[in-house]
N, C-alpha and C positions, 0 to 999 in steps of 0.2 A: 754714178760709181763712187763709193765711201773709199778709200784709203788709207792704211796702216800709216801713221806717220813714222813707223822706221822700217817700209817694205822695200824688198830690191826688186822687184818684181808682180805687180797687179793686173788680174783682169775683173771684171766686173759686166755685170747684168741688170736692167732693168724693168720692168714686167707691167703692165697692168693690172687692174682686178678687175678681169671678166669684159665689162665693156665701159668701164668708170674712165673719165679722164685723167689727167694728168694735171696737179694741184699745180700755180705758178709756173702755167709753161714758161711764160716771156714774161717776166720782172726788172728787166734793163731801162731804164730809164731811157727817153732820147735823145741823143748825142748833143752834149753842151747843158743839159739838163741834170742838178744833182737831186739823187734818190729824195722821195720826202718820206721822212720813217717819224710814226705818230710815237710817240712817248707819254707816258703817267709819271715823270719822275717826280710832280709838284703835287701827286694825287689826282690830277686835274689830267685829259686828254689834252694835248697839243703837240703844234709838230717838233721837233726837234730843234730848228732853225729860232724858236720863237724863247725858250728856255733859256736863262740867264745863269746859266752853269757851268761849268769846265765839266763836261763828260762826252764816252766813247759810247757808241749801239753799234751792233748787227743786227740788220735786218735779217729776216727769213728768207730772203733772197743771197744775201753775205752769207749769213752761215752754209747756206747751199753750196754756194759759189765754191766757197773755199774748203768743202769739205772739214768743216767742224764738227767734230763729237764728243767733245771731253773739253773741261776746263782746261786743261794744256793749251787745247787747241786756239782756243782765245784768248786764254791769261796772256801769251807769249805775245803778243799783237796788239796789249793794251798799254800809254806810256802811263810811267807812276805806278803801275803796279808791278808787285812780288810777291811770291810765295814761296813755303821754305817748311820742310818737317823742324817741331818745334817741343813735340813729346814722345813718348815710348809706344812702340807699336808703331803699326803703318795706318788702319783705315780711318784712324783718328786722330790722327799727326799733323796734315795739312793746316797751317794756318795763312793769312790771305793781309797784306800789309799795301795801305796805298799813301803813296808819299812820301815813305818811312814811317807812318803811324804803326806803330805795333801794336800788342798787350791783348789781354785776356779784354774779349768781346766787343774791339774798337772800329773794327770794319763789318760791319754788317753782311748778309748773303741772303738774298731773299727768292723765294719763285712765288710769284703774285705777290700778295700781300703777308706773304708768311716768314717770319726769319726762321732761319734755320743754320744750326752748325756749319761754318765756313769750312771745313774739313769735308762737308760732302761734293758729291762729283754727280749730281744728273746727269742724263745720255741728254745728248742735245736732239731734242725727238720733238718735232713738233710744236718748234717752239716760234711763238711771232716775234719776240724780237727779246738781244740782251742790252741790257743799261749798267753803265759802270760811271759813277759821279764820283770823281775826286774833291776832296773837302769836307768838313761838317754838313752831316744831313741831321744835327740833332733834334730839331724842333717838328718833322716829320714822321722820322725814324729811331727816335731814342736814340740813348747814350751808346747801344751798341755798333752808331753808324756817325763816330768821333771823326773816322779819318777820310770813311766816304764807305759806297756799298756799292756791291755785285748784286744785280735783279735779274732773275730771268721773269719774263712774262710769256706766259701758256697762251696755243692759239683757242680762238671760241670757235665752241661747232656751229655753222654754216644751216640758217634753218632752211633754204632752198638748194641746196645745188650737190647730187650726189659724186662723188666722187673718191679717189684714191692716188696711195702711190706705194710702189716699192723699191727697195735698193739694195743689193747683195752684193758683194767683194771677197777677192778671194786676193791672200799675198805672202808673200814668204820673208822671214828674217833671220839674216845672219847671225849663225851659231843655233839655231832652233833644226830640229829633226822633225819637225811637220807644221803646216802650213796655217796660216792663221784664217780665220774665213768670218764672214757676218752677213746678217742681214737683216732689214727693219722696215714695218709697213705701216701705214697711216690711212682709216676707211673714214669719207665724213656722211653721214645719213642722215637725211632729211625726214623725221616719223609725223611731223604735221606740219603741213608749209608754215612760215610766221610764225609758228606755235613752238615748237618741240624739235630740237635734232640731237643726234649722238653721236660724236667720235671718238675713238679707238684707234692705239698705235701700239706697236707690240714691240722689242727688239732682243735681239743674239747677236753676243762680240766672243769669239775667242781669240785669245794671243797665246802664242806659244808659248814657250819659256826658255830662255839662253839662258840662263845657269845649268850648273852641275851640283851633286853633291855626291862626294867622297868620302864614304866610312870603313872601319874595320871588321870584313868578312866573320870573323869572331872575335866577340865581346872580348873573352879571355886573353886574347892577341892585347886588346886595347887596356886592358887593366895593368896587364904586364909592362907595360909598354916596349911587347915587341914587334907589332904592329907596321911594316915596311911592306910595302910594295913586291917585293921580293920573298919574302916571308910566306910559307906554304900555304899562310890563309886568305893572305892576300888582302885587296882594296876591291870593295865593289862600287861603280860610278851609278848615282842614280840621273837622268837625263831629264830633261824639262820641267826644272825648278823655279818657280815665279811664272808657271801658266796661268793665265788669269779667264777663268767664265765670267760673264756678265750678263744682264739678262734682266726685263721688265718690260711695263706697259702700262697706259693711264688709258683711264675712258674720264669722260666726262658727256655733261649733257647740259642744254642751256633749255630753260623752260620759259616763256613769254606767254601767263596766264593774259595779261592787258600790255597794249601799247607803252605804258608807263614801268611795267615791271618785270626784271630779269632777273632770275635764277639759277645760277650755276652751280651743281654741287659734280666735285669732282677727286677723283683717287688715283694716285700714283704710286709705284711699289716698282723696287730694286732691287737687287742683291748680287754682289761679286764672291765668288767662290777662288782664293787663289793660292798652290800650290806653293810653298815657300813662299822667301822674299826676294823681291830685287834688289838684294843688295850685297857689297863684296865686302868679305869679312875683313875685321879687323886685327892682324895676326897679333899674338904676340911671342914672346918671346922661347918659345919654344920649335921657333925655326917657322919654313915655312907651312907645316901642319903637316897631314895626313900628304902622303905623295911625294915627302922629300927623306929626307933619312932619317933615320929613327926619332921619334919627336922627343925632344927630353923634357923630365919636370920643368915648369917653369911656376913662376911664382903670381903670375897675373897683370905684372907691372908690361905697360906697353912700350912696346920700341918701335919708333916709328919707322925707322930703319929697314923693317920687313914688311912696311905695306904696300901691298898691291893692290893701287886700286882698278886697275883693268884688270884684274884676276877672275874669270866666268867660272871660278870652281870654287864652291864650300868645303872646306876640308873640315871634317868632323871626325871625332874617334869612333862614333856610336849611331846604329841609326835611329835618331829621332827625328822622325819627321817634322817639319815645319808648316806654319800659314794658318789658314782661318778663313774668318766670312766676314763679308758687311751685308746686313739687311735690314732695309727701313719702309717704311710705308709714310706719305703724308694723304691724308684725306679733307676738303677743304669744301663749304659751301659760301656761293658769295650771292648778295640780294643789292639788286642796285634798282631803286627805284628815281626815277626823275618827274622833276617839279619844272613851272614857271621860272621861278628863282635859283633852282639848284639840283643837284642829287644828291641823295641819301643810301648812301653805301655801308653794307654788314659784310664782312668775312671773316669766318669761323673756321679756324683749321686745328685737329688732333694730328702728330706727329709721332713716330715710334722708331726708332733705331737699336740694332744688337748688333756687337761688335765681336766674337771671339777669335783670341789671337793665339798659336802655341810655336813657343819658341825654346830652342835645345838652348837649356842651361849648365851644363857636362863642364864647361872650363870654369864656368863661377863657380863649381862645385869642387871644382878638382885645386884649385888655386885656394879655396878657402880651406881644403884640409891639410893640404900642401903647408899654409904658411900658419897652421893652428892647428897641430897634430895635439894627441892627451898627452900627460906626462911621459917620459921616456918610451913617447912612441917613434917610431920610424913616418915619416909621412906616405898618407893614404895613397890607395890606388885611385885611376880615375874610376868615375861612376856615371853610368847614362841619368839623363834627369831633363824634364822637359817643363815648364811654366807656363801654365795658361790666365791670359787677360782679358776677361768679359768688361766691356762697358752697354749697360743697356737701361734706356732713359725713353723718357715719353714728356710731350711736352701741346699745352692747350693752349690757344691762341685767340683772341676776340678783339675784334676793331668795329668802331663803327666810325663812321664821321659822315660831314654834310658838306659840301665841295660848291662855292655858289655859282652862280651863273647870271648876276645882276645886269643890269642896265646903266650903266655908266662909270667911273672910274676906282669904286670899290669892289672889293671881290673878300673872298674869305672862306680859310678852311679850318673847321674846326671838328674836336671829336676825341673817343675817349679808346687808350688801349688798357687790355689787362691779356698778362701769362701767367703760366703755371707749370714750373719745367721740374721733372724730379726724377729720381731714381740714380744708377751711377753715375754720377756726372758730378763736378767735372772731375772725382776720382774715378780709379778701375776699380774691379774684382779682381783680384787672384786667390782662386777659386776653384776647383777644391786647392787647398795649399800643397804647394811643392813640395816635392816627401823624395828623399833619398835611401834607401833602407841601410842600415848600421850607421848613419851618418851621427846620432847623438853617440853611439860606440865607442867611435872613431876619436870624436872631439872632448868625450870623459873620460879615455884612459879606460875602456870598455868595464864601467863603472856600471856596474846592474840595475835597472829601474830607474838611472836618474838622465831626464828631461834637459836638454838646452834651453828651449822652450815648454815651461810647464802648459800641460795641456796640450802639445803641438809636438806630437813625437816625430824625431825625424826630419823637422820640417825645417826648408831652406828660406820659403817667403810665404807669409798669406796677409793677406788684406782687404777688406769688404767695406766700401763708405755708401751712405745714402744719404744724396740730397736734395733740397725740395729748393729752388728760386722763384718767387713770387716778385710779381711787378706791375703794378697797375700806374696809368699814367693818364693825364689829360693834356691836350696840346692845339692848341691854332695858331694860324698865322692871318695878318689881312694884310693887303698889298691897297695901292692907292698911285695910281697914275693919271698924273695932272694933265700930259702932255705927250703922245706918242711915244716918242724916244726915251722918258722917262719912266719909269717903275721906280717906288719906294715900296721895300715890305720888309715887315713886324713880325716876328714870331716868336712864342713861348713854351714851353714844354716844363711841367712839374710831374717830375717820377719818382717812385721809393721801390729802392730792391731790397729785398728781407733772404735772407741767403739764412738755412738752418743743415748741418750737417752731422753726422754719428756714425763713427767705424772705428774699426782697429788694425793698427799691423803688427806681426809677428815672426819669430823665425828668425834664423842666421844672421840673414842682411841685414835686420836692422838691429842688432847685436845679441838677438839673445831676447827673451822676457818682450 
């Protein structure tokens, strides 16, 4: 049974597939015994206990245990680490800080061998185990893993043993009008003993939404602003705002043409669907919004005096809907071939993420013609107005390296990376531009044919960047242990990032031109 981590009430189901087993019935170790959970955090297989690091894992057993399915669920459970929104928009805000190390691309986030934007959230589906190394992993993992790195490691399909599992919950949360519910299944198939197997995991989360949003039954009401509750046009509440869909599934296959060679290529693909934001506005000073008495002009300036932040209602003048998507795909093949001496490891992964976000701009509209009316004008009425922000990036990834496996107290990993990350990142789109109509009118003293923004009639923001990050790097380490208890190790890492970028912004916000 999965669990809402904010349900008052759950029940849950378990099922089989048909006549499959049950994956990890009994994973308890035996009493006095602690778990032994295998790690790659050196590149190298070993167990946990043997690693000369300061880091945190769940096993596939842990995460089970504890009903994990979302980075919350783990961040909150690991010490030295934080996370905190850190830019505009929601699905791309997330950033991930261990230690206090902060800054643009200093804690790493990977699944297998692939980094990937610390902003994103995988379902925890299927996963064999997570790794979280507090401290520089630079000589392994690039300059992007300064402070330390989040890894999830993907389970491999199982070339004998068929099997499955599923897990469905159902639960309700305070201030939501319907019930939140999930479910998520895992089949492992075995198509050639020792040769060839596939597995597939599929999953559905919905969560309701506690918010509210509150608009003006008619526009005209809100232009006016006579707009009250009481007023014959009244407020209409819209109910389950920040409902969030979610939903994906990865297959993979592990291919073993000879004893010495394995092939994994594998695809995973996400996307959240969600209703508004969760989050509570920040009023200003035109009282407490839409629902209290008559809202008056204000000018934009905040008072903090009116904020409520347990407040589950959006008061808005207008309805513009809110919210967006995240959808990304990574696709990844890995070839580990093993030697006498060593193994020799390729993994190759392409990445895609789109982000659109649309968010009611109605008070920065209203505030800005408010406090920059044309000449002897009166200041504007408000005006509905909504802004959309696209981020959407793709990004190629190549590693190889050789991992030894010597005969006596040398060892050594050596090996070369290169990426190739582009598109919007790390700017947005806004896209088409924000467009209010008579808005150049308004702000010229309704001045015929002439532009605030030449080129950009009407418009309050637009902005379009594209960028291309290239990074190729070479890195090993050799370690040398004289004597049991001792380990000495070396390591060096030479990288060049080439960052090239070209956009423009326009429109109001940024003053004009």
């Amino acid at each position: 049974m999965r669990i809402s981590k904010s349900c008052l009430a759950c029940v849950g189901a378990a099922a089989l597939l048909g006549s499959l087993r049950v994956l990890a019935a009994d994973t308890t170790p035996p009493a006095g015994q602690l778990e032994e959970i295998t790690v790659t955090a050196q590149k190298r297989t070993e167990t946990q206990q043997n690693v000369p690091l300061s880091m945190t894992t769940f096993s596939s057993a842990a995460l089970e245990e504890k009903a994990i399915n979302t980075f919350f669920d783990y961040a909150t459970k690991v010490p030295n680490l934080a996370f905190a929104p850190t830019g505009d928009g929601v699905g791309t805000a997330r950033t991930i800080s261990i230690r206090g190390v902060s800054g643009n691309n200093v804690t790493g986030f990977y699944v297998d061998d692939t980094p990937l934007p610390d902003s994103l959230d995988p379902r925890i589906l299927d996963i064999d185990h997570i790794e979280v190394l507090r401290g520089p992993q630079g000589t392994l993992y690039g300059a992007r893993s300064m402070g330390g790195l989040v890894r999830m490691v993907t389970t491999e399909p199982d070339m004998n043993n068929l099997s499955g599992v599923v897990h469905t919950g159902v639960s309700s949360t305070e201030r939501t009008d319907q019930a939140n519910w999930t479910g998520d299944g895992v089949v492992n198939i075995p198509i050639i003993q020792d040769k060839v197997a596939l597995r597939l995991s599929g999953f559905y989360d919905y969560e309701a939404g506690y918010f509210k949003r509150t608009f003006c039954t008619d526009p005209a009401a809100a232009m006016n602003l006579t707009c009250t509750p009481l007023a014959a046009s009244g407020i209409t509440t819209v109910n389950n705002v920040g409902a969030i869909d979610t939903y994906g599934g990865a297959a993979s296959l592990t291919i073993k043409p000879i004893d010495s060679v394995t092939i994994t290529p594998r695809i995973m693909l996400q996307r959240a669907d969600y209703n508004g934001f969760l989050m509570s506005d920040y009023l200003t000073d035109r009282g407490n919004g839409i629902g209290s008495p008559v809202p008056t002009p204000h000018t934009g300036a905040p008072t903090p005096t009116t904020m409520i932040p347990n407040d589950f209602t959006q008061a808005r003048w207008f309805n513009v809907p809110e919210g967006g998507f995240d959808d990304w795909a990574l696709s990844s093949i890995a070839l580990h071939w093993k030697s006498n001496i060593g193994e020799l490891v390729s993994s190759s992964s392409y990445f895609s993420r789109k982000v659109i976000e649309t968010e009611d701009e109605s008070d920065f509209v209203y505030a800005a013609i408010t406090s920059s009316p044309g000449p002897g004008l009166p200041p504007g009425e408000p005006q509905p107005g909504g802004i959309t922000e696209e981020k959407d990036y793709q990004e190629f990834v190549q590693e190889i390296r050789f991992v030894s496996d010597l005969k006596g107290p040398v060892q050594f990993v050596a090996g070369g990376f290169y990426s190739d990350l582009h598109g919007r990142l790390p700017f947005a789109a806004y896209y088409p531009p924000a467009t209010v109509p008579g808005l150049d009118s308004t702000l010229t003293g309704g001045a015929p044919g002439v532009e605030v923004t030449p080129g950009y009639p009407n418009t309050i923001f637009a902005q379009d960047f594209h960028s291309e990050i290239k990074e190729p790097a070479v890195f090993g380490e050799l370690s040398y242990q004289p004597i049991e208890p001792l380990k000495l190790t070396a390591g060096l890492r030479w990288y060049q990032v080439k960052e090239t970028s070209e956009g423009y912004e326009a429109g109001l916000a940024t003053g004009g031109g």
